[in-house]
C-alpha positions in Angstrom: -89.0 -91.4 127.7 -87.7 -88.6 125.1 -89.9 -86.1 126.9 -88.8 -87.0 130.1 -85.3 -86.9 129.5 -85.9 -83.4 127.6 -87.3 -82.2 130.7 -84.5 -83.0 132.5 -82.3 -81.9 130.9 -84.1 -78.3 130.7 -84.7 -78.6 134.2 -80.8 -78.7 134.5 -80.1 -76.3 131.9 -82.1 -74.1 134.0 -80.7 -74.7 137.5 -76.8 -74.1 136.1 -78.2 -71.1 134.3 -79.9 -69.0 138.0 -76.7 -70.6 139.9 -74.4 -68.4 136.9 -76.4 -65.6 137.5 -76.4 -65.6 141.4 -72.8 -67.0 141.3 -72.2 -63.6 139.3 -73.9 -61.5 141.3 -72.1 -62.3 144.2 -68.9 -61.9 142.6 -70.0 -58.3 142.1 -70.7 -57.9 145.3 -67.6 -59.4 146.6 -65.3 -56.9 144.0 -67.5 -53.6 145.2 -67.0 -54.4 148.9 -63.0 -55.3 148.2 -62.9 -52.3 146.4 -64.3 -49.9 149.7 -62.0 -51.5 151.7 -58.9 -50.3 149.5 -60.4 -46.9 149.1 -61.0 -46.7 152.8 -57.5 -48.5 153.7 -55.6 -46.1 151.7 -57.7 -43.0 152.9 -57.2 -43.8 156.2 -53.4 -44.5 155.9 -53.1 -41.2 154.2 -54.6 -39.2 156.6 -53.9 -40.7 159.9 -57.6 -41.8 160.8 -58.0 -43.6 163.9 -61.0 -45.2 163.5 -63.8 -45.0 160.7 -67.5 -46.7 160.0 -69.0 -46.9 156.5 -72.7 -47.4 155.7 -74.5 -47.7 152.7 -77.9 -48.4 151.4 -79.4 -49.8 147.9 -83.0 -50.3 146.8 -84.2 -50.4 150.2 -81.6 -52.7 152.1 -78.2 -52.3 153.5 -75.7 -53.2 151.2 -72.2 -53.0 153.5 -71.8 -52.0 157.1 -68.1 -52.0 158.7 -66.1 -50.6 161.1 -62.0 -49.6 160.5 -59.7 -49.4 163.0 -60.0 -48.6 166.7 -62.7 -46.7 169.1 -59.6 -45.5 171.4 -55.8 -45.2 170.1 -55.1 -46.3 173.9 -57.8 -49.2 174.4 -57.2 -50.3 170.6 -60.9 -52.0 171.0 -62.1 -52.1 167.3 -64.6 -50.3 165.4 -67.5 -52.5 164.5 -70.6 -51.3 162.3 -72.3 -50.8 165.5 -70.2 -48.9 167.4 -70.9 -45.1 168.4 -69.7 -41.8 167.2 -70.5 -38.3 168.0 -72.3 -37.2 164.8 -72.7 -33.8 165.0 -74.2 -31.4 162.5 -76.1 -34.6 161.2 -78.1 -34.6 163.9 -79.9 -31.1 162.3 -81.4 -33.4 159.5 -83.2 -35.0 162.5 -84.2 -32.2 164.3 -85.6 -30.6 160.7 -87.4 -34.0 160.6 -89.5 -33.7 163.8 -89.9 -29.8 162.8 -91.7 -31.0 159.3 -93.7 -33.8 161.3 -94.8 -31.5 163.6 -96.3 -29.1 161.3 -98.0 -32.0 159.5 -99.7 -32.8 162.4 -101.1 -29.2 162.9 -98.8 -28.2 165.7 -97.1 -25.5 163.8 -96.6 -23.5 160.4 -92.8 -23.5 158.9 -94.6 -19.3 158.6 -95.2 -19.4 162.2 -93.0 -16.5 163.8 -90.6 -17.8 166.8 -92.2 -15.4 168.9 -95.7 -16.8 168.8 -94.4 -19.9 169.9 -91.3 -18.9 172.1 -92.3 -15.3 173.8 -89.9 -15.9 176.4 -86.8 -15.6 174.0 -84.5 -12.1 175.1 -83.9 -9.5 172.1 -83.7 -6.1 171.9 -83.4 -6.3 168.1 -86.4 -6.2 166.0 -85.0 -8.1 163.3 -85.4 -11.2 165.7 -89.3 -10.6 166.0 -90.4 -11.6 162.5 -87.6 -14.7 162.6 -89.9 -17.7 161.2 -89.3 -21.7 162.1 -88.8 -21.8 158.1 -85.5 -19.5 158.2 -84.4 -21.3 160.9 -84.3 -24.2 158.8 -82.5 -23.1 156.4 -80.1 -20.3 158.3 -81.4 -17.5 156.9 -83.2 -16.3 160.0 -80.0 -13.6 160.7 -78.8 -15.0 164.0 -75.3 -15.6 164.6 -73.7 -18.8 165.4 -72.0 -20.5 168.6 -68.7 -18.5 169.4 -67.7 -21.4 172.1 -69.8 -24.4 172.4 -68.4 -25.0 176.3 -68.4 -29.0 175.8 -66.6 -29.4 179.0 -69.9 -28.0 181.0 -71.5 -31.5 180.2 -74.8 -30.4 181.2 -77.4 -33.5 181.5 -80.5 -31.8 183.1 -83.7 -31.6 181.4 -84.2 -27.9 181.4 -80.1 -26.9 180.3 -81.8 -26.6 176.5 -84.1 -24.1 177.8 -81.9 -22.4 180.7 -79.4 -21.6 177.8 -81.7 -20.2 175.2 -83.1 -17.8 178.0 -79.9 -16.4 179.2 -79.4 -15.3 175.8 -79.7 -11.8 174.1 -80.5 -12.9 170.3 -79.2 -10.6 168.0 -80.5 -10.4 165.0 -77.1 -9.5 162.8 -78.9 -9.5 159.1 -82.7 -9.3 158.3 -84.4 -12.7 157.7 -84.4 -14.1 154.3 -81.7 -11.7 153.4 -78.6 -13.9 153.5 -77.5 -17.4 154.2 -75.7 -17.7 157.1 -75.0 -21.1 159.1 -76.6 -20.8 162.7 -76.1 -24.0 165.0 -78.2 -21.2 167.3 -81.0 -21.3 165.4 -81.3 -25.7 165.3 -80.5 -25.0 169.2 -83.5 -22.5 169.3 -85.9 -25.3 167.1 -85.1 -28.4 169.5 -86.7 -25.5 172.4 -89.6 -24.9 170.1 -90.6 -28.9 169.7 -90.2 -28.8 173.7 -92.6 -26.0 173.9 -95.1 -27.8 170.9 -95.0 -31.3 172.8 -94.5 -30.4 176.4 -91.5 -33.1 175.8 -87.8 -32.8 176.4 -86.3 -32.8 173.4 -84.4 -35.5 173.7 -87.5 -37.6 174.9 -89.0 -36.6 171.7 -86.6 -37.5 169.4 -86.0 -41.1 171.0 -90.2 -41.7 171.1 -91.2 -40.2 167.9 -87.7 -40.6 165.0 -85.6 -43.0 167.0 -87.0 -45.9 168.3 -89.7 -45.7 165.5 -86.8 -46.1 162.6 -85.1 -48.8 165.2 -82.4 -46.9 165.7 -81.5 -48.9 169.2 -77.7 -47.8 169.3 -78.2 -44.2 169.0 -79.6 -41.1 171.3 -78.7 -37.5 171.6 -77.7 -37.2 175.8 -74.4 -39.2 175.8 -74.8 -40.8 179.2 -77.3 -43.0 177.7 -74.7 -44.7 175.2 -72.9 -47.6 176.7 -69.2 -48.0 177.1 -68.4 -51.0 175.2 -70.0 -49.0 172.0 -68.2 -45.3 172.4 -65.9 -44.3 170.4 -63.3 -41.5 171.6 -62.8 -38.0 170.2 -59.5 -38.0 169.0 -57.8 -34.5 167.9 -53.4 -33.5 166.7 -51.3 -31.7 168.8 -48.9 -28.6 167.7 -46.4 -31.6 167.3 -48.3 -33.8 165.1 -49.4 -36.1 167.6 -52.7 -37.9 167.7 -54.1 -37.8 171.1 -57.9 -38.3 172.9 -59.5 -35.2 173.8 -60.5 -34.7 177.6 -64.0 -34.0 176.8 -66.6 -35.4 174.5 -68.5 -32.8 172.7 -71.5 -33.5 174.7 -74.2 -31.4 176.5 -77.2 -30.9 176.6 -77.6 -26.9 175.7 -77.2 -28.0 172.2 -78.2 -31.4 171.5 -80.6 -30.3 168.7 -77.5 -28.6 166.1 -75.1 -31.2 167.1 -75.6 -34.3 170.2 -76.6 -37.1 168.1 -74.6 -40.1 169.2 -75.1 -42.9 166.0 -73.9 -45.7 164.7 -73.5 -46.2 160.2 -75.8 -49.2 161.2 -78.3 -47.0 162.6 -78.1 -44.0 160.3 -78.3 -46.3 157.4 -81.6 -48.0 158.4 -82.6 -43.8 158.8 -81.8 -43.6 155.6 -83.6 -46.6 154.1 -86.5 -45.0 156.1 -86.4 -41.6 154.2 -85.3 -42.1 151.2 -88.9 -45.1 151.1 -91.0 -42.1 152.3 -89.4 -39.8 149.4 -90.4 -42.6 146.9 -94.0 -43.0 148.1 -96.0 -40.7 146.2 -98.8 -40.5 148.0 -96.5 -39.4 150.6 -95.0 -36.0 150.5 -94.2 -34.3 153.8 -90.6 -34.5 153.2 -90.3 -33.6 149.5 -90.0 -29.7 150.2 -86.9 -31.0 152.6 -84.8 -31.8 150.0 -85.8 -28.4 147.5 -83.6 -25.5 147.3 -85.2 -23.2 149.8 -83.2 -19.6 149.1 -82.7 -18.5 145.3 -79.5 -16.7 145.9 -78.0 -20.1 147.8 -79.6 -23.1 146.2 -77.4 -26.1 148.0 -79.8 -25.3 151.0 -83.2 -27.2 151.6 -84.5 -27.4 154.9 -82.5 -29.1 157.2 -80.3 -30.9 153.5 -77.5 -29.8 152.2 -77.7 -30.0 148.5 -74.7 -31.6 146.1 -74.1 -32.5 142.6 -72.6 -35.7 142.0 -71.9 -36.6 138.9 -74.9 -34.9 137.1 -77.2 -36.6 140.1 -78.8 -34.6 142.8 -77.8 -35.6 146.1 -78.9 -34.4 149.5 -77.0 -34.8 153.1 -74.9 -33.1 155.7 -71.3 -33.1 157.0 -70.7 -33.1 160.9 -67.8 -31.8 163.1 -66.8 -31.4 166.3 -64.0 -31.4 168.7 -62.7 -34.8 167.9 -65.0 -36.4 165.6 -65.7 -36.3 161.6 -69.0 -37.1 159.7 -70.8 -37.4 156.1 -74.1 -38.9 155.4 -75.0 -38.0 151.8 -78.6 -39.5 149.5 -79.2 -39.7 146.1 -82.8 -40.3 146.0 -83.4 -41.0 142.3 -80.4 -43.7 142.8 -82.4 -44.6 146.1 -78.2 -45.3 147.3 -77.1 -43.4 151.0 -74.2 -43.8 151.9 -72.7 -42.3 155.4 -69.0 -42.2 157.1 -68.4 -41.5 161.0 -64.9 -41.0 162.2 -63.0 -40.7 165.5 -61.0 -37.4 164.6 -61.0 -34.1 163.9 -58.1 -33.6 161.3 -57.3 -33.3 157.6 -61.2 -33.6 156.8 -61.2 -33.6 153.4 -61.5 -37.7 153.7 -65.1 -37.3 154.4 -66.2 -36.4 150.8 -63.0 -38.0 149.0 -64.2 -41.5 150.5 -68.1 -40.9 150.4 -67.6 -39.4 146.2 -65.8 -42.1 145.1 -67.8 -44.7 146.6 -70.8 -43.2 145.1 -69.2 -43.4 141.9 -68.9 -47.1 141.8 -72.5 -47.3 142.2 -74.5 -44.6 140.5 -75.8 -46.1 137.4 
């Protein structure tokens, strides 16, 4: 009878003892997500924002997804965690992504010149002939950016990526590997040389092989494919300090590869739980030299990543903007935490990293 009733009673002990623990830990959980929503309620007041999504990712799961205020200032429909933005420069980590799969499986070298794969391109400069896909990955192949990215032309055909590229004459401004200098050109020219490599639209490509593998099912790069009750607007401020929607979305299809990436923080965060897994399996290494510095005299560039410091931790991303739409998705891979921000407008950016830092500093550990 003693031992029975000393059973019990350890069986008890026990039981109030896990519930403490998991009562706990969901307290915890609880403050950290009260905690974002001030952060993000004051940011947002401060600055005007329309409407924001948050993402982030712990030890392999998503910890918080939400959407903050509205997808049209005119509509007043609510962001949710799955609704749409226009990502922009993000979308480069993705096309450096299918760049390094592709040279694992044996269709190219990061050495390989661009003119042994893309002959076709116009130059008269000779600086543009020994261009490599590796400086294009991390700018340093001397091409100029995009003076005018013409979002109003909307172009949706399959060969507007290539008929762009080829009424160009590439200038070669600086010698590769000389400098760092940011070319949404050169993505432009990469998403033309997986075209060429798999004999796939690039957008076909991306949505096969990165996309729907990840189960990304809210996002794609040609706009026209995202449905309505999921867009967000682009929203921009007048000479008056007004906030108004912009007539056109940043969208076509001459250069989805730098910047067409429509996502939700949903999405992107399962991306993230994706690569940052594949940068903890040892045994597999095809992204590791991603997230390296790739150019000794500007070492915050890998290939593809942007490299930070954040509080003494290495962390790897990229920021995104367009014509009426903000972005941040930033890693820090010994942390195994992501965390990424989309927003509906295009002013007083500094929010991006002001929200995405301090969140990161209530979780680094």
């Amino acid at each position: 009878m003693k031992t029975h009733t000393f059973l019990h009673l350890l069986y008890i002990s026990c039981f109030l003892l896990i519930n403490e623990r998991l009562c706990s830990q969901t307290s915890h959980v609880q403050q950290l997500q009260t905690t974002i929503d001030a952060i993000i309620s004051k940011k947002m007041k401060q600055y005007d924002i329309p409407g924001l999504a948050i993402g982030i990712v712990s030890q392999d799961t998503i910890a918080y997804t939400k959407g903050y205020g509205v997808r049209s200032i005119y509509t007043r429909n609510p962001i949710t965690e799955n609704s749409v933005f226009h990502t922009a420069s993000i979308s480069k980590l993705f096309t450096a992504m299918a760049i390094i799969d592709l040279e694992q499986k044996g269709c190219l070298s990061l050495d390989d010149r661009l003119i042994s794969i893309v002959p076709e391109l116009r130059s008269q400069n000779k600086n543009v002939n020994t261009i490599t896909i590796r400086q294009l990955l991390n700018h340093t192949s001397g091409l100029g950016d995009i003076s005018n990215y013409n979002w109003g032309n909307d172009n949706q055909s399959d060969d507007s990526l290539k008929k762009y590229l080829l009424s160009l004459d590439l200038e070669g401004e600086q010698s590769p590997s000389t400098t760092y200098a940011y070319s949404n050109l050169g993505y432009n020219i990469l998403g033309y040389v997986i075209e060429k490599v798999t004999n796939q639209s690039f957008e076909d490509y991306m949505q096969n092989e990165i996309l729907n593998m990840i189960g990304m099912s809210h996002s794609d790069f040609r706009y026209f494919n995202i449905p309505d009750h999921v867009r967000t607007s682009p929203h921009s401020r007048s000479w008056f300090n007004k906030t108004y929607i912009r007539k056109n979305y940043p969208y076509t299809r001459e250069h989805a590869p730098s910047s067409t990436l429509n996502s939700s923080v949903t999405d992107l965060s399962l991306w993230m739980i994706s690569f940052l897994r594949d940068l903890k399996d040892s045994s597999n290494t095809k992204y590791q030299n991603m997230i390296l510095p790739s150019f000794e005299p500007y070492p915050y560039i890998g290939l593809g990543f942007q490299l930070y410091d954040v509080h003494s931790k290495k962390a790897i991303g990229h920021y995104g903007g367009d014509k009426g739409f903000r972005s941040f998705l930033m890693m820090i891979p010994e942390q195994r935490i992501g965390i990424v921000l989309l927003a509906n407008c295009d002013y007083n950016e500094d929010f991006r990293q002001e929200i995405v830092y301090e969140i990161a500093s209530l979780m680094i550990h």
